[in-house]
C-alpha positions in Angstrom: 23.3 -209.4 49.0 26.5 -210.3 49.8 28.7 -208.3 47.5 32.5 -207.7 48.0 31.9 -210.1 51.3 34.6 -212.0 50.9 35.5 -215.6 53.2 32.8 -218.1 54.3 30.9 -217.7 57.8 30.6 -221.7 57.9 28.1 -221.0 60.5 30.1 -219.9 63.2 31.4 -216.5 65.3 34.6 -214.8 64.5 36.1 -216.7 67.1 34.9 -220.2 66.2 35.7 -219.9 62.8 39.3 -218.1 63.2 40.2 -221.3 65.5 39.0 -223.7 63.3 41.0 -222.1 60.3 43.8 -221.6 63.1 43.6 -225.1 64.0 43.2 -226.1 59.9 46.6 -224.2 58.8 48.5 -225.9 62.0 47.6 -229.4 60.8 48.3 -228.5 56.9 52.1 -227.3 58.1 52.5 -230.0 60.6 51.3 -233.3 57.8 51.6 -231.3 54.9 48.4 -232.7 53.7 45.0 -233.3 55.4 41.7 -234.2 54.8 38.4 -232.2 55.1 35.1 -230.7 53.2 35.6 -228.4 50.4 34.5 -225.3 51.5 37.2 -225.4 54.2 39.8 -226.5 52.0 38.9 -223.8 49.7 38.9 -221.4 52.5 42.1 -222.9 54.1 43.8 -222.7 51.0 43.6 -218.2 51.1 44.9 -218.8 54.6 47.8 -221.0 53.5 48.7 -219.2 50.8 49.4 -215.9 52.9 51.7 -217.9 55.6 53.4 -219.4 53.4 54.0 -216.2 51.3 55.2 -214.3 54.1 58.0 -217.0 54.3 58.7 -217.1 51.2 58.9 -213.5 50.5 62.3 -213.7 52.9 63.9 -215.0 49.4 67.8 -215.1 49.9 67.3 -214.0 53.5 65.2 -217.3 54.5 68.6 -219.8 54.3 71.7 -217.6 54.2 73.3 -218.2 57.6 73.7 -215.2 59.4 77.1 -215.7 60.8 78.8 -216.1 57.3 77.7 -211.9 57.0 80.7 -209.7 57.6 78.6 -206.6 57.4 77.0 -205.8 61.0 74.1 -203.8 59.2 73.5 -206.1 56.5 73.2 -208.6 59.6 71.0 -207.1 61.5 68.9 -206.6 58.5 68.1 -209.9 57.7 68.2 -210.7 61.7 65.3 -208.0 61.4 63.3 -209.2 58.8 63.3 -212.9 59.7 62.1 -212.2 63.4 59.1 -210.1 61.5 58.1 -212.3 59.3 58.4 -215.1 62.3 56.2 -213.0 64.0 53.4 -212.2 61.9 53.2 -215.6 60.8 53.0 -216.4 64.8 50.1 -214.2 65.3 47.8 -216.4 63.0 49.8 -220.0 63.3 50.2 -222.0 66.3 53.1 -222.2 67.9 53.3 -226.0 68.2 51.8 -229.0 68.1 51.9 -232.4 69.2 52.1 -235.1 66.4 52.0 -239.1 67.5 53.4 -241.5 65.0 51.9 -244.5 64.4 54.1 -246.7 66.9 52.6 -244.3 69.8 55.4 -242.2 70.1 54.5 -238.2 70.9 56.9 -235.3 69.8 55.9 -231.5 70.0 56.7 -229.6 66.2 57.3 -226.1 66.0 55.3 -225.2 63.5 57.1 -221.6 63.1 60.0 -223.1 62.1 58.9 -226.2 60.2 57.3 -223.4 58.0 60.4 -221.4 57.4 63.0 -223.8 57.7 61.0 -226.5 55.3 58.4 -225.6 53.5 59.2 -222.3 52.3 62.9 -223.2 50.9 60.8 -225.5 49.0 59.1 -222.7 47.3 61.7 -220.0 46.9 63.2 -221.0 43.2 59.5 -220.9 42.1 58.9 -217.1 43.1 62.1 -216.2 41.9 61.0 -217.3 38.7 58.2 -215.5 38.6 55.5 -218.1 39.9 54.7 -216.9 43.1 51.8 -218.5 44.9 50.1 -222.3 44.0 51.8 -223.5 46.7 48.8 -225.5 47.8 46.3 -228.5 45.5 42.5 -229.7 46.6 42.0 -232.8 45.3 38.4 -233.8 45.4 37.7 -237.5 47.2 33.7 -237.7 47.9 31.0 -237.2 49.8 30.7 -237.8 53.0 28.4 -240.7 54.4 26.1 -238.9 56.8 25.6 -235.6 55.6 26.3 -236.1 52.1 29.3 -233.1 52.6 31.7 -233.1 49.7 35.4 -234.3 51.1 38.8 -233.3 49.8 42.4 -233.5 50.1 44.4 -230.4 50.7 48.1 -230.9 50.2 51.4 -228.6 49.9 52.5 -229.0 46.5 55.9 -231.1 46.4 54.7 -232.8 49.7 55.3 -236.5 49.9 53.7 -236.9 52.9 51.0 -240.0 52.8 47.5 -239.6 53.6 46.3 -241.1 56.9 43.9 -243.8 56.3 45.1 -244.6 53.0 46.4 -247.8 51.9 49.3 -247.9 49.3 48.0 -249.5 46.1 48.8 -252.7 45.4 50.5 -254.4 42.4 49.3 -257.4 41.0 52.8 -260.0 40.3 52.3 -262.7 38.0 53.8 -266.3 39.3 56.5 -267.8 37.4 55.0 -271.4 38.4 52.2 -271.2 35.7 54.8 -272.4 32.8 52.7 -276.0 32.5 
């Protein structure tokens, strides 16, 4: 029995499934939203959660700029805590990653500071009002032709990032000509 077990095994070691999850949360920060079976969105979406909660959790110390502090201790401080939280969120997240756009052109992201410098401000009026967390959505799509695996859409909530693949829906216009 598998009580108090918590996290999926998804048939792999330790070390398969921590760099698939690894490799999961580095794509989620880099488009914001990707695409994958429900089991690893669900499981993707713990791991998420906690990076983007350590960010978060910075509050007034994530976008205050440190050279506007007078106070030497109160700047070392928040100097302090940002290069923690940095660092605990670097043991699990990639550092970078290489993103192509569509015209063929390749740029590296740090994903560090995508995370702290764009996504978490995102999120900080929403703990401070007592919301904390949610910061993710799984949108269901279908199953999979092959194996029959359900597919979803994981996406960071205010994202308006566009799925790849996806076509923009299209509008039918009426003509004005048809006034016979």
């Amino acid at each position: 029995m598998r009580h108090q077990k918590a996290g999926r095994k998804f048939g792999r070691n330790t070390s398969h499934r921590r760099a698939m999850l690894r490799n999961l949360a580095g794509n989620l920060v880099l488009n914001e939203r990707i695409k994958t079976t429900d089991a690893k969105a669900k499981e993707l979406r713990r791991v998420a959660e906690r990076l983007i909660t350590r960010a978060v959790r910075l509050g007034d110390d994530l976008t205050v700029d440190v050279g506007t502090i007078s106070d030497d201790a109160e700047r070392q401080r928040v100097v302090a805590r940002r290069v923690h939280a940095q660092r605990e969120v670097a043991k699990f997240l990639p550092r970078e990653l290489v993103r192509t756009s569509p015209d063929g052109e390749v740029e590296e992201v740090d994903l560090i500071h995508k995370l702290f410098h764009e996504i978490a401000p995102r999120y900080v009026e929403r703990a401070k009002a007592g919301k904390g967390g949610g910061y993710t959505r799984i949108m269901k799509l279908y199953n999979r032709r092959g194996d029959n695996a359900p597919v979803s859409v994981i996406e960071l909530l205010g994202s308006e990032a566009p799925l790849k693949g996806r076509k923009a829906p299209t509008v039918a216009v009426p003509d004005a000509d048809d006034g016979e």
